[in-house]
C-alpha positions, -999 to +999 in steps of 0.1 A: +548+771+052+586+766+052+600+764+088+621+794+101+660+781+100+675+779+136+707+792+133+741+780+153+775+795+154+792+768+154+784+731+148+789+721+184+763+741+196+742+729+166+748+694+173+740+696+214+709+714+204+699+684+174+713+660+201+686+667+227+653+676+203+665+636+193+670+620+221+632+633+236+620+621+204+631+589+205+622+584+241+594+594+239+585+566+204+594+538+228+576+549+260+548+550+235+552+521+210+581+503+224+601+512+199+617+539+175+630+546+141+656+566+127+667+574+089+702+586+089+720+604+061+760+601+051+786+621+046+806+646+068+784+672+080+764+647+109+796+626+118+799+647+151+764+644+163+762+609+156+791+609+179+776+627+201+738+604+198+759+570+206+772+587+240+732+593+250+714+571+274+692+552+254+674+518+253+692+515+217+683+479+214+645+494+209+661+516+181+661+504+148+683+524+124+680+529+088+699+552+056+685+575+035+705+568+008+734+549+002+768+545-027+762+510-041+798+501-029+809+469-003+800+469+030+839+475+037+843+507+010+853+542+023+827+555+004+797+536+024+773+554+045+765+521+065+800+517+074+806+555+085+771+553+110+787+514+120+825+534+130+806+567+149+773+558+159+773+522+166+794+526+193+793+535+232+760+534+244+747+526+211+763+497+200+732+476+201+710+495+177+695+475+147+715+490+116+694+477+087+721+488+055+707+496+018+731+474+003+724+433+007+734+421-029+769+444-042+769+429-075+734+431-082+722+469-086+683+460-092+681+430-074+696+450-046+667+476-047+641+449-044+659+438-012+658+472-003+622+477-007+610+447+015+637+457+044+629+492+045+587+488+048+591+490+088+608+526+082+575+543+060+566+564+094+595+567+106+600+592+139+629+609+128+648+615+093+677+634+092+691+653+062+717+670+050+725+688+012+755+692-011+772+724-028+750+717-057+714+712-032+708+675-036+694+661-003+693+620+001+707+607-034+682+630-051+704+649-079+700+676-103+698+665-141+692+628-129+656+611-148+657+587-113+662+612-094+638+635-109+611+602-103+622+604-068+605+636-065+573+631-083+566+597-069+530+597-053+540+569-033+569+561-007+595+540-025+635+535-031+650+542-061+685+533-080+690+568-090+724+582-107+751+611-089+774+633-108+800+620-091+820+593-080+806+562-066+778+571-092+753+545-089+731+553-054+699+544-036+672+567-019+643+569-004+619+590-028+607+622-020+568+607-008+586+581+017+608+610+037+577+629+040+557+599+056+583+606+085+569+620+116+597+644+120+619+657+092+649+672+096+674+695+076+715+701+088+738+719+070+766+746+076+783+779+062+780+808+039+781+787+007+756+763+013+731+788+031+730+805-004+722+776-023+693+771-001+680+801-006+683+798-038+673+766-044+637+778-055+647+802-082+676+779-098+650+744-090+674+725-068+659+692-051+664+702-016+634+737-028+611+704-027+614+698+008+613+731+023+575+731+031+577+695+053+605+701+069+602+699+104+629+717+114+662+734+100+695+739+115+723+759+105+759+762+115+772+797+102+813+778+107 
């Protein structure tokens, strides 16, 4: 059963409420294990409540970090997610979190992913993934009209995949469908009119993001 959406007015308020629902869960993964995982997405939409995470009291030094996805770009390019959690979240109070990146070898595209593969094992259960979805309702680097992508979703097992975007930087890596899911909580942010409607829609027109709707643990939603 699809979770009911929580609905913000404002991304503020979404990001105090995300904020808090994280920071118990984490807590409570090292009080239980000793430590905790997280898989964090890119672009703009979570740059203000990873701002807000590296400001919480933490032991971030029992937090090991991972991506999602990633732009097969240098460490140093505007367009990598790595360096954009690095600048906001690796900062403050959270400057000693373990950021393992998606991108070891920036000339080598497939044996990159193999790299990728053995780093990211620990992060199969991970206790939190956070997602986000474009105009066009990819989530992770799981596109519409991509073959990888389409494998990314079918995949019986967790894996990482080289998969293809429409857009520039087009070559990507991202989890598959099967190893998000493994996560013990899985959730969805995303704001305004626009993208609301391609969420609702995402069923009828077969966007990616209608194929993680049922294991979602939770959705929230910033009207501005």
């Amino acid at each position: 059963m699809e979770k009911q959406m929580i609905v913000f007015q404002n991304m503020e308020a979404l990001e105090n409420e995300m904020c808090k629902s994280m920071v118990r869960i984490l807590t409570d993964a090292i009080q239980q294990k000793g430590i905790a995982t997280l898989l964090l997405s890119g672009g703009g939409t979570p740059k203000g409540l990873y701002k807000r995470l590296s400001l919480q009291d933490l032991n971030w030094d029992k937090i090991n970090i991972g991506l999602v996805d990633e732009r097969f770009v240098e460490g140093s390019s505007k367009y990598s997610n790595a360096k954009m959690i690095e600048d906001i979240l690796i900062q403050n109070k959270a400057q000693n979190a373990n950021l393992v990146k998606m991108v070891f070898n920036s000339t080598h595209y497939e044996d990159n992913l193999k790299l990728v593969k053995e780093q990211y094992e620990g992060f199969k259960d991970a206790d939190i993934v956070i997602l986000g979805m474009g105009g066009d309702g990819h989530t992770a680097s799981i596109f519409p009209k991509d073959n990888e992508s389409e494998k990314c979703l079918n995949d019986s097992e967790p894996s990482v995949r080289n998969t293809n975007a429409p857009s520039h930087p087009e070559k990507r890596i991202s989890l598959n469908k099967a190893f998000i899911e493994g996560a013990k909580n899985v959730m969805l942010m995303f704001s305004g009119g626009l993208k609301k409607s391609v969420f609702e829609q995402s069923e009828s027109k077969m966007l990616p993001i209608q194929y993680f709707k049922k294991n979602l643990t939770a959705i929230y939603f910033a009207e501005n």
